[in-house]
C-alpha positions in Angstrom: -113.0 21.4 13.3 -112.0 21.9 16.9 -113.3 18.9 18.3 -110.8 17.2 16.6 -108.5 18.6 18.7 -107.7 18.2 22.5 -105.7 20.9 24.2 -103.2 19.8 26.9 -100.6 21.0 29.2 -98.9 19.8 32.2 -100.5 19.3 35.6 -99.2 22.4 37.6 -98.6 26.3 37.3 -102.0 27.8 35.3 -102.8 24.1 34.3 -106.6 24.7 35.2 -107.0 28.2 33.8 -105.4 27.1 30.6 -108.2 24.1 30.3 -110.8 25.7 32.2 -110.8 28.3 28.8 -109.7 25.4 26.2 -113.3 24.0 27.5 -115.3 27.7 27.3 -114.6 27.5 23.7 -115.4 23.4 23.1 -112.5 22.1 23.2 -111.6 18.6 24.4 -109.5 18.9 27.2 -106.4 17.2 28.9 -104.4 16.9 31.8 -100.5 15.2 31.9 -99.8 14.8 35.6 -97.7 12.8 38.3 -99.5 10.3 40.8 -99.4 12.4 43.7 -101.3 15.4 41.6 -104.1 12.9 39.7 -106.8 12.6 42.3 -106.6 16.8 43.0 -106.8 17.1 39.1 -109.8 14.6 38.5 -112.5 16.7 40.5 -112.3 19.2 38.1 -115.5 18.8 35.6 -113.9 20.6 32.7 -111.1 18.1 32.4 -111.9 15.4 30.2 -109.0 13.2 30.6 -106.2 12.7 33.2 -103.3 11.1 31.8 -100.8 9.9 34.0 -97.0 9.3 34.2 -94.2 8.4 37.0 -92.6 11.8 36.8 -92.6 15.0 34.1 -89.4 14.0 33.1 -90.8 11.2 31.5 -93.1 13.0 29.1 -91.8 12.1 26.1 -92.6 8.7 26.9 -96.0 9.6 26.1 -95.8 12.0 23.2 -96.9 9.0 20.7 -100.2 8.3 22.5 -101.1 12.4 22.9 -100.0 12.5 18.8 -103.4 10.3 17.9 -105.5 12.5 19.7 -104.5 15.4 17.8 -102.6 17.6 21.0 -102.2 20.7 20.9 -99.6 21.6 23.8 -100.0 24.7 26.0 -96.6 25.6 27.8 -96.2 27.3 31.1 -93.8 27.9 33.5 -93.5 24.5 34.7 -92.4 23.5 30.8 -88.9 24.6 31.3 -88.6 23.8 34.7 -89.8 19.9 34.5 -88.7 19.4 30.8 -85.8 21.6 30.7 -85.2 23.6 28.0 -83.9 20.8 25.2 -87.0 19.0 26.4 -89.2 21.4 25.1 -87.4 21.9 21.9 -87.3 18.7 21.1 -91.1 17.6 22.0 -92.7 16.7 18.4 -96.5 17.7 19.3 -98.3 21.0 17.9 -96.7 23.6 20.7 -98.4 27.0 21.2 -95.8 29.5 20.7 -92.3 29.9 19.4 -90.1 27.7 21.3 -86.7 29.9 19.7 -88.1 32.4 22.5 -87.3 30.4 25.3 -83.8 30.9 25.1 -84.3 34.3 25.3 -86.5 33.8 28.2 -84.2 31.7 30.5 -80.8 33.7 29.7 -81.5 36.8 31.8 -78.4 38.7 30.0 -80.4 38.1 26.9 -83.4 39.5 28.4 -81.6 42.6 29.0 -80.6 42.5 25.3 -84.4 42.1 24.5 -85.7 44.8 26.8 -82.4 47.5 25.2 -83.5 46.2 21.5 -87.1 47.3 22.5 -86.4 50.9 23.9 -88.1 50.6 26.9 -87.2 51.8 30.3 -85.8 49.1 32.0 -83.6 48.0 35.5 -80.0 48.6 35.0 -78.0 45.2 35.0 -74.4 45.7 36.4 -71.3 43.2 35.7 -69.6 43.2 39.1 -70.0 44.7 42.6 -67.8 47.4 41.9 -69.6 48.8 39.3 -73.2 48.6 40.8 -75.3 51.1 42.2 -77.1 49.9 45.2 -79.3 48.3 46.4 -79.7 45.6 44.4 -81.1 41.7 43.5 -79.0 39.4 42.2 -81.3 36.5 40.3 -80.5 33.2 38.9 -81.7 31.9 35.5 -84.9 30.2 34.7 -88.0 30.8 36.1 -88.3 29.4 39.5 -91.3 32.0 41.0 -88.5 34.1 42.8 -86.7 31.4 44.7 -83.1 32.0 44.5 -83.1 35.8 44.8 -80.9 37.4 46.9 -81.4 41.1 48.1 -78.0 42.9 48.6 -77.5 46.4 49.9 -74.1 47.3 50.0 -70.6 46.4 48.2 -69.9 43.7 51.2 -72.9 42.5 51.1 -72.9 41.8 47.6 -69.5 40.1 47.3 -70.3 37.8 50.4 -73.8 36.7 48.9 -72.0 36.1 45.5 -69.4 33.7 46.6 -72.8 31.2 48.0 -73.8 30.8 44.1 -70.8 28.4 43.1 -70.4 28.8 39.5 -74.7 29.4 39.0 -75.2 31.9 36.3 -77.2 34.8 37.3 -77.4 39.2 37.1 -76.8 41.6 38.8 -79.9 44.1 38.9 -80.9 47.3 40.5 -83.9 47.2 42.7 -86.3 49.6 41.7 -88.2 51.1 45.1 -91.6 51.6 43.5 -95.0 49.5 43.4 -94.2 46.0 42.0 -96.8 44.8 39.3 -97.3 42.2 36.4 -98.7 43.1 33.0 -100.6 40.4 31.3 -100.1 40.4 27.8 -102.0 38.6 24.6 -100.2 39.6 21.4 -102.3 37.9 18.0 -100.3 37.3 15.0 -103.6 37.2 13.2 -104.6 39.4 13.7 -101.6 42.1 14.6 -102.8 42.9 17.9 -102.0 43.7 21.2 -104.2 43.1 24.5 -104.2 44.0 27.9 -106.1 41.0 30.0 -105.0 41.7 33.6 -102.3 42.8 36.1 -101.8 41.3 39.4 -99.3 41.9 42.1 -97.7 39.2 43.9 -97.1 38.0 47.5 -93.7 36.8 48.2 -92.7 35.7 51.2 -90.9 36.7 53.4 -90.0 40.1 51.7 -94.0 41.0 51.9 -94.2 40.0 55.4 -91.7 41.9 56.8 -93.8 45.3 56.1 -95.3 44.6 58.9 -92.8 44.4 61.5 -91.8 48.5 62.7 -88.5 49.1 61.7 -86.7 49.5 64.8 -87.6 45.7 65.4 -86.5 44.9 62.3 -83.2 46.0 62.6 -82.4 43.3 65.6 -83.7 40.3 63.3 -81.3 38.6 61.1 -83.5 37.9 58.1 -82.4 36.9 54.6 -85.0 38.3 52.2 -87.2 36.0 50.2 -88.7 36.3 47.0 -90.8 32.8 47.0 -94.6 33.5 45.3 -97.2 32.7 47.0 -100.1 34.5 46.1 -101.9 36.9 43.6 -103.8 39.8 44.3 -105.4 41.9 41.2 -104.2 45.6 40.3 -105.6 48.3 37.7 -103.3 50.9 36.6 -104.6 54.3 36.2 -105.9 54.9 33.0 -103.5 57.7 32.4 -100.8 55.0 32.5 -102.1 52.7 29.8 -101.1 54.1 26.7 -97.7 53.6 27.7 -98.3 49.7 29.0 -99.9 49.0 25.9 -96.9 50.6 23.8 -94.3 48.7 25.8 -95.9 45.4 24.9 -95.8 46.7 21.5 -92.2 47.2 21.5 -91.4 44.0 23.2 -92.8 42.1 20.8 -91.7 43.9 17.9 -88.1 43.7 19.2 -88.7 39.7 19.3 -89.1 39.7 15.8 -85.9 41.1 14.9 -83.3 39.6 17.3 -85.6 36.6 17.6 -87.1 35.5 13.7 -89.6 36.5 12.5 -92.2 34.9 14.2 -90.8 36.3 17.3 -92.9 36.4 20.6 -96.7 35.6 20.5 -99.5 34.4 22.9 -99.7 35.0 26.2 -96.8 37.4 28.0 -95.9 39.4 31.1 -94.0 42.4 31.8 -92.5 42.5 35.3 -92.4 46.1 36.2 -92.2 48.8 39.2 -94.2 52.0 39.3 -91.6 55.3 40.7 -93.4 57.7 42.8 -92.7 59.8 39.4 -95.1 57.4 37.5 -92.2 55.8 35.2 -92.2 52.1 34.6 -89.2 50.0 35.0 -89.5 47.0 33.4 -87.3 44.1 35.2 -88.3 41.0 33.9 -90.4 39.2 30.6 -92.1 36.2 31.2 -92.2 35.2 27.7 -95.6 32.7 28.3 -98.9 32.8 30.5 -98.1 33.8 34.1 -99.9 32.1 37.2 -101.8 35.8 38.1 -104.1 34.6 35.3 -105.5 33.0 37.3 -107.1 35.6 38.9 -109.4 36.7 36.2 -111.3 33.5 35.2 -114.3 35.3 34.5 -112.1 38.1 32.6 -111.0 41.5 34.2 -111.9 44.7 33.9 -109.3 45.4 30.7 -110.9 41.8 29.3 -114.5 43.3 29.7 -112.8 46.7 27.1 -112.1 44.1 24.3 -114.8 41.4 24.7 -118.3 41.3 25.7 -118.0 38.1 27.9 -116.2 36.4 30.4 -112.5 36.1 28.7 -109.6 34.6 31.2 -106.1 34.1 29.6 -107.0 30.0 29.0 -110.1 31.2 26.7 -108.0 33.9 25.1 -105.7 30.5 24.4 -108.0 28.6 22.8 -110.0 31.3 21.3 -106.7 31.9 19.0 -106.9 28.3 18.1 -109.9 28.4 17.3 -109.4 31.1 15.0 -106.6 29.7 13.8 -107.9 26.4 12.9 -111.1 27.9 10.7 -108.6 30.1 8.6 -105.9 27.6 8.2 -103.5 29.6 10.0 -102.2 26.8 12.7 -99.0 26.8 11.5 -98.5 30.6 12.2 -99.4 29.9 16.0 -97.4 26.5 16.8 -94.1 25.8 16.9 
């Protein structure tokens, strides 16, 4: 049954992990991408097909064509940003996961609602500079891999930094002083299940960089703090810590199907937190799909090698749900 069906995504993001593991379980496999991006994506073996178009924008202009070949769509973080959000709702292929979540996703005051809903331990969010105890990031919506956060640590600061957004929306957030760290999620509705596959910290520049300048030469530069991604680099938590990971997930999702519907949040997700020197998590962000530190783990990672006995990245984790799906009759429950 599954080689009737080709699973595709968008060239960019966690593209090749996503089709790297759509292969490692037989699937037929392919790639939408721009010009500039097809030659980079063609040397790739486990690609079966590269089709092109002028720009993403333009992607519904293919969705007829990827219909015969019986798509199934994985979305990333490049969906929302290339598509837009209408874009996404409106695409008429098989789409893996709940597209009512992406609202919930891109609205960051929703996300707050979300992480309060859940119960879990979370950044305070504040409405005004007044009010907020510092420091603290202010972020815009969407997700953009930390470009357009602004660091701010005083009342001043704040107000002057606000008046550069013009009319953007965006929150007001606590910064956390802790070890920054992203929890990869799988949560199965068939199964009923959550998983732990990885957790990865990321390199932003030029925030990261500037630990290595002594302070007293930092305090003569006139720096604006970036958040920009750059790079991944793998974590494990101590084990002491998991049981409460794994129980946040839990939460996160099971909030989602109450404010959400009832299908709520499934597939791949991330919790953003920060680890206090008290051993608390602060969750500050949801990154309600797969997450480019994924990409780390191709051949699994250590919590992947717990739960399976064989390589399992985030991509096979993908297609192995579809897979499942597809011999119980249960694809409807996984695509939107």
């Amino acid at each position: 049954m599954k080689k009737q069906y080709t699973i595709a995504t968008l060239g960019s993001h966690s593209a090749l992990t996503i089709l790297k593991g759509a292969k490692d379980e037989d699937f037929k496999t392919l790639l939408i991408t721009t010009p500039d991006r097809t030659d980079f994506y063609r040397r790739f073996p486990f690609i079966d097909e590269v089709s092109q178009i002028p720009s993403f924008s333009q992607f519904h202009e293919v969705e007829k064509k990827l219909k015969k070949k019986n798509v199934i769509i994985i979305p990333h973080g490049s969906f929302v940003a290339y598509l837009s959000l209408e874009g996404n709702k409106k695409m008429h292929l098989p789409y893996f996961g709940n597209k009512n979540v992406l609202d919930w996703e891109f609205d960051r005051s929703k996300q707050h609602t979300w992480m309060t809903e859940s119960g879990i331990n979370k950044a305070p969010i504040y409405k005004n500079a007044d009010e907020a105890e510092y420091p603290v990031i202010i972020k815009s919506y969407g997700a953009a891999g930390g470009k357009g956060y602004i660091f701010a640590s005083d009342k001043n600061k704040l107000k002057k930094k606000l008046k550069t957004l013009l009319g953007k929306p965006y929150i007001i957030q606590k910064y956390i002083v802790g070890v920054p760290l992203y929890i990869h999620y799988f949560y199965s509705p068939i199964s009923n299940k959550i998983e732990i596959l990885g957790v990865d910290r990321r390199y932003e520049t030029n925030t990261d960089a500037l630990g290595r300048i002594p302070y007293q030469h930092q305090r003569n530069m006139d720096i604006d703090l970036s958040y920009v991604v750059v790079a991944n680099s793998a974590l494990t938590l101590r084990e002491s810590m998991l049981m409460e990971a794994f129980a946040m997930g839990e939460r996160i999702v099971e909030a989602s199907q109450k404010i959400i519907d009832k299908k709520g949040l499934f597939g791949p997700f991330c919790l953003e937190a920060v680890i206090t020197s008290d051993q608390k998590f602060h969750v500050i962000e949801i990154s309600a799909r797969i997450v480019a530190g994924t990409f780390l783990f191709q051949n699994g990672s250590p919590y992947s090698w717990l739960l399976y006995d064989e390589p399992m990245s985030m991509g096979r984790r993908i297609a192995r749900e579809i897979k499942i799906a597809i011999k119980k009759n249960k694809l409807a429950l996984i695509t939107d």
